[in-house]
N, C-alpha and C positions, 0 to 999 in steps of 0.2 A: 713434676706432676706425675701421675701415676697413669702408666701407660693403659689401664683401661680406663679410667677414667677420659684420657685424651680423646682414644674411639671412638668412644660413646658422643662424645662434643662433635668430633669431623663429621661423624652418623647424623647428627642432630642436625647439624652445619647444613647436609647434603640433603635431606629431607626437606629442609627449607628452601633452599635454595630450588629444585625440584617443583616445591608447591608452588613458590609464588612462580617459578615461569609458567607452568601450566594454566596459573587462573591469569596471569598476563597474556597467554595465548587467546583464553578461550572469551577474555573479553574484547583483544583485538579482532575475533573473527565477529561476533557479535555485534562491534560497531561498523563494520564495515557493513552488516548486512541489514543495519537496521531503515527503517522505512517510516518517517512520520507522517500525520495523518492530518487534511486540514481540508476545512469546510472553506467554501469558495469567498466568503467574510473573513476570516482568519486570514486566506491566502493574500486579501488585500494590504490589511496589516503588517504580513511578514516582508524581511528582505531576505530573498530565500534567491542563492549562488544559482547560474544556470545548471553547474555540475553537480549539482545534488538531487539526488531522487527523493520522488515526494510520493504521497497517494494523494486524491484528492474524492469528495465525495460529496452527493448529494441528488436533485432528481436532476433528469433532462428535461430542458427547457422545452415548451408546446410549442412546437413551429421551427423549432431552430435545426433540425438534423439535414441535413444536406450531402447528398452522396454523388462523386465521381467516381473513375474508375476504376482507382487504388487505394482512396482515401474515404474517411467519412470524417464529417466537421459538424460538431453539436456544442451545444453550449451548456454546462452544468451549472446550475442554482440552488441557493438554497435561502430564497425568495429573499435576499435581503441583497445579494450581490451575484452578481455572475461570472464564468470565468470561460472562456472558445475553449476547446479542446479538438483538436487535429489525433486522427487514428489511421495508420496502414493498416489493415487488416481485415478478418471477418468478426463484426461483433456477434456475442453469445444474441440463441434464439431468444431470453426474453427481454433483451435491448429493445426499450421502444419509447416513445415520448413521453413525459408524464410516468415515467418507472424510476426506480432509484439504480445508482449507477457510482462504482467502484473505479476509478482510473491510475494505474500507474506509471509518470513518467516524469518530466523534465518542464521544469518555466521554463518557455523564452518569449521576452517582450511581449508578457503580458497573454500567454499564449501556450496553454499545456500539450506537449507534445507525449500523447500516450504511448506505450511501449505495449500497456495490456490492459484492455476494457474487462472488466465484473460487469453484472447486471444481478442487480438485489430482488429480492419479493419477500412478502411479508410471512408470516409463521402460519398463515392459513393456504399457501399455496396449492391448489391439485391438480394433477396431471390434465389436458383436457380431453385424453382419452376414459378418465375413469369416471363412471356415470355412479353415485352415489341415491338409493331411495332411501326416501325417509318414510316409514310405516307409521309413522304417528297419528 
């Protein structure tokens, strides 16, 4: 075989071999960090491992938030099923009953153990310092 032609093949060889670890890299990091997403109906359906992180989503239940001194316990709905959710932490100011609400953390026994509360508002939200008139 013709020594540059050989080159060019070990070249080609090397290039490939290169490519595919990198896209094998950057899809191992990408599954390690991915996060699915599932409404408190869904969650009942699935058989989802205690060691896998999940989001979970939907409103807070009317009546259900109850706070002690390092935790807070509310139940998220999404009026067809419901799911307890346990949070160390401080939730975001517009956490509040009856608001939609983002959770990410861990089943166990029936029991989402958040790691990090969202609180949602709709695409009309305003500040309630800004006093808007309407001259019409």
């Amino acid at each position: 075989m013709n020594p540059i032609r050989k080159k060019r093949i070990y070249n080609i060889l090397l290039v490939l071999l290169f490519t595919v670890s990198g896209i094998s890299l950057i899809l191992y990091s990408l599954n390690s960090n991915l996060d699915f997403f599932f409404t408190p109906s869904e969650l009942k359906e699935q058989n989802i491992p205690a060691d896998k992180r999940i989001k979970i989503g939907g409103m807070v239940l009317e009546g259900s938030v109850t706070r002690d001194e390092s935790r807070i316990i509310f139940m998220i709905t999404d009026y067809e099923s419901s799911v307890k959710v346990e949070f160390k932490g401080i939730v975001p100011d517009l956490f509040q009953e009856g608001s939609g609400v983002v959770a990410l953390g861990f089943l166990n026994d029936n029991i989402f153990l958040a790691e990090e509360v969202l609180a949602k508002h709709d695409e009309n939200y305003m500040p309630p310092n800004l006093n808007i008139v309407d001259d019409s």
